[in-house]
C-alpha positions in Angstrom: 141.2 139.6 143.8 141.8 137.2 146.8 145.2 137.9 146.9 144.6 141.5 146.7 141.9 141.5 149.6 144.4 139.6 151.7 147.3 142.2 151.0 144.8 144.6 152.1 143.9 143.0 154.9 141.3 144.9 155.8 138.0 143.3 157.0 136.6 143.7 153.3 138.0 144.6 150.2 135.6 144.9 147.5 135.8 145.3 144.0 133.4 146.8 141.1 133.3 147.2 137.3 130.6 149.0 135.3 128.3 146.4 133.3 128.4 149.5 130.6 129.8 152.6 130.1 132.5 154.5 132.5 132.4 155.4 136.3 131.3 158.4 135.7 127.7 157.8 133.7 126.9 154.2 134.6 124.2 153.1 136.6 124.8 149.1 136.9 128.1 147.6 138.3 129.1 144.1 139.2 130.4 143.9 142.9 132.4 141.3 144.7 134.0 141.0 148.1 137.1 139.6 150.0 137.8 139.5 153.7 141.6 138.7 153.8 141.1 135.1 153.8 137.8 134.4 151.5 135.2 135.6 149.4 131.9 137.0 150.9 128.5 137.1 149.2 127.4 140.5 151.2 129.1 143.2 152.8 127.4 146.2 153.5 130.5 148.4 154.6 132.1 147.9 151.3 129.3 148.9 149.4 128.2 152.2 151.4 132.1 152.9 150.2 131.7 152.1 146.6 129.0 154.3 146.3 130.7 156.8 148.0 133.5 156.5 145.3 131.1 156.5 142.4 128.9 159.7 143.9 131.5 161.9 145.6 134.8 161.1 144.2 134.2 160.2 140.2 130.7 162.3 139.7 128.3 160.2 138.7 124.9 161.6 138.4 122.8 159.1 138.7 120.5 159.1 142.1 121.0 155.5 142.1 123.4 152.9 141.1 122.1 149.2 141.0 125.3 146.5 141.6 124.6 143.0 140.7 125.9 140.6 143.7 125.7 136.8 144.5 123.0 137.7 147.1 121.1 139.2 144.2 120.4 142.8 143.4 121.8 145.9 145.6 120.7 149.5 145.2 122.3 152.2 146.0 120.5 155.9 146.4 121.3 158.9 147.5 119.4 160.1 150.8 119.1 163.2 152.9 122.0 165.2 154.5 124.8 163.8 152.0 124.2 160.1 153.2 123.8 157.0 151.0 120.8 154.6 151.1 121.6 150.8 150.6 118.4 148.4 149.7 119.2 145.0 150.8 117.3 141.5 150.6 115.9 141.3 154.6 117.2 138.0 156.9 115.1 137.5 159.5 116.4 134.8 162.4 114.8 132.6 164.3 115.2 131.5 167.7 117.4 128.4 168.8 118.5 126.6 171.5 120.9 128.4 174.1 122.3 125.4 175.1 123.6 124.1 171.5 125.8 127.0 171.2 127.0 126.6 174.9 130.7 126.4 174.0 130.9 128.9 171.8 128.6 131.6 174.4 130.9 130.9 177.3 134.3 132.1 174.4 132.1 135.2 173.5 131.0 136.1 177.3 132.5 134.1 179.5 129.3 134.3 181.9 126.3 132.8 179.7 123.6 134.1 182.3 123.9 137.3 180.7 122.5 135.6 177.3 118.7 136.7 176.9 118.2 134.5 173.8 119.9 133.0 170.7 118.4 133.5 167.1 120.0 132.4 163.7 119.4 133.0 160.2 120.6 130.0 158.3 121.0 131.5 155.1 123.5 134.2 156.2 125.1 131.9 159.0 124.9 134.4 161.6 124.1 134.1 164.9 122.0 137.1 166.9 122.6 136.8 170.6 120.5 139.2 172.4 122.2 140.0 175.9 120.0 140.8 178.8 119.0 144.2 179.1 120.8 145.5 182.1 123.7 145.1 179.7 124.8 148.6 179.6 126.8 149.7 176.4 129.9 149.8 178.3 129.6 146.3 179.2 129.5 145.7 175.9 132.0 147.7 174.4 134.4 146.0 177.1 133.5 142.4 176.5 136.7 140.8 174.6 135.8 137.4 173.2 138.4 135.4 172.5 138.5 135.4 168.9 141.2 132.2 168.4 139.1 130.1 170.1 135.8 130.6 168.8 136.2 128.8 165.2 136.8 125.7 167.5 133.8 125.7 170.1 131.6 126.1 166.9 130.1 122.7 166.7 127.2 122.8 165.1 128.9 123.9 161.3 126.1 126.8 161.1 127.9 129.9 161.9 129.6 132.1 160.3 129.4 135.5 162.5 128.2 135.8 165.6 126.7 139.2 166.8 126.1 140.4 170.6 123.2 142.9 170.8 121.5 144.7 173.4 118.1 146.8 174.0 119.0 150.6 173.9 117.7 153.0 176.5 118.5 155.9 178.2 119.5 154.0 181.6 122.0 151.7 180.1 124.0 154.6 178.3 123.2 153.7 175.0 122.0 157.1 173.4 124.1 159.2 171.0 126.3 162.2 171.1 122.8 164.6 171.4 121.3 162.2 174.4 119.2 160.2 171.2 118.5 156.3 172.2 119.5 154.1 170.1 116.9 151.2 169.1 119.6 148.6 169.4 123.6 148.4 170.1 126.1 145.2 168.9 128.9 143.7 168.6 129.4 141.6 165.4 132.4 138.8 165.1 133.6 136.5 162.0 137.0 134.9 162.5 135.4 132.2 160.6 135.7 134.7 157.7 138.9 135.9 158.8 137.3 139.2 160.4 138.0 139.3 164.1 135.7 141.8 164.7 134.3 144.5 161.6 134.0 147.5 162.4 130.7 148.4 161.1 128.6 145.8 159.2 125.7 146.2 156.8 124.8 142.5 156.6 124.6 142.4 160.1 122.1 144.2 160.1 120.0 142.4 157.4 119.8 140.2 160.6 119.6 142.5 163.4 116.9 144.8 162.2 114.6 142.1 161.2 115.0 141.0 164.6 114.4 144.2 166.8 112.3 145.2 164.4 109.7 142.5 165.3 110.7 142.7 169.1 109.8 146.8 169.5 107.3 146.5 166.9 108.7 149.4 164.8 109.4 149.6 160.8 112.3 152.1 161.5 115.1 151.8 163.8 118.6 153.3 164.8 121.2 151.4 165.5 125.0 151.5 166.4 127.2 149.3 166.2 130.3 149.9 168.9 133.7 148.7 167.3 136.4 150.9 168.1 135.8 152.1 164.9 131.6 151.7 165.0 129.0 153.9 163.6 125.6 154.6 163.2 122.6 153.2 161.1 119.3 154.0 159.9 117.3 151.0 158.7 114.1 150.5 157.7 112.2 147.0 157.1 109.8 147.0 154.1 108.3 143.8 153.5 111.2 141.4 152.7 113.6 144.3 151.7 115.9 146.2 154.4 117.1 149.6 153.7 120.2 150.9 155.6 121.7 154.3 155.3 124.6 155.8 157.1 127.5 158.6 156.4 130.8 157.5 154.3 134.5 159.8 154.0 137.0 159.1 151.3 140.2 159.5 153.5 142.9 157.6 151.5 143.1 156.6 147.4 145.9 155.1 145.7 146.9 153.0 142.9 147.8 149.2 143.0 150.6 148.3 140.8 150.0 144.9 138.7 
């Protein structure tokens, strides 16, 4: 499965087989998943897509499919307006010191006075860095971190991804393509995972949402997350469970020859 992940070399590659039954009827799979270089124990993305597959591509009828992870249980159920709702354990972070993550700040930004506040959830490795909020979103869709550097100013061994993330609101641009404010924008990087930067990422935002969900006091909140090829997220925060739904497209299928 590595070796298939890395001839992928997409940011995940992730892998599923029914616990009974076929594709088509069962409701329990296991799920793993490879970046290119190593094994993850959560990747939203690649689950969203698996679902897809199992829904929309081999007709499964089931409203929801339950995949049995190293992080535990993931459940996936069909929403409103054809999208799929993930359930995920929640991550909450907690705020660190700035200055032990100097070096690696200064490789993200360059200019660390534009850092509002670090926060890290140990479990996940990843680090939330909340930019200050006169960040626009085109500030932060043209930061470019350099990504061979940062594995080496990491010197604490906690991290494993680092996401940027800024305040949404109508002044700094950061609304939708029907003027809708987003709750929160990011960035999210993991070279240390061999991901440069993914595109849009559901364990992210196991992190993310705990976190701006605390700061703008609100259980529901919109998020998007601007890679050049980012998306949009609806999450909610129920006790220590964070649901996240989005859109997926099947544009390519093929078979692997053995």
């Amino acid at each position: 499965m590595q070796r298939l992940g890395a001839e992928m070399n997409l940011s995940e590659t992730v892998f599923i087989i029914a616990d009974k039954g076929t594709f088509d009827d069962a409701q329990s799979f296991g799920i793993r998943w490879f970046t290119p270089t190593t094994e993850v124990d959560l990747c939203g993305h690649a689950t969203l897509a698996s679902a897809a597959v199992l829904f929309f591509k081999k007709g499964n009828k089931n409203d929801a499919i339950t995949f049995h992870s190293r992080s535990g249980e993931l459940i996936a159920r069909r929403a409103e307006s054809g999208r799929i709702l993930l359930d995920f354990p929640a991550n909450p972070p907690f705020e660190m010191q700035k200055e032990d993550f100097k070096d690696l700040l200064e490789v993200c930004l360059k200019d660390i006075s534009l850092v509002h506040s670090v926060h890290l959830n140990k479990k996940t490795r990843k680090l939330l860095v909340r930019l200050i909020d006169s960040i626009s979103r085109n500030d932060l869709e043209a930061l470019s971190p350099r990504i061979d550097e940062m594995i080496a100013s990491e010197h604490t061994g906690l991290i494993r991804g680092v996401g940027l993330t800024v305040k949404g609101s109508q002044t700094n641009g950061c609304v939708d393509n029907e003027g809708k404010v987003y709750d929160f924008i990011s960035r999210y990087f993991a070279p240390w995972a061999g991901i440069p930067e993914d595109p849009v990422t559901g364990s992210w935002h196991t992190v993310s949402a705990c976190y701006w969900s605390q700061q703008l006091q609100k259980k529901s909140v919109y998020a998007r997350q601007c890679s050049r090829r980012g998306g949009d997220l609806w999450v909610d925060l129920q006790d220590d469970r964070v649901t996240i739904s989005g859109n997926a497209v099947i544009n390519l299928e093929g078979i692997f020859t053995l």
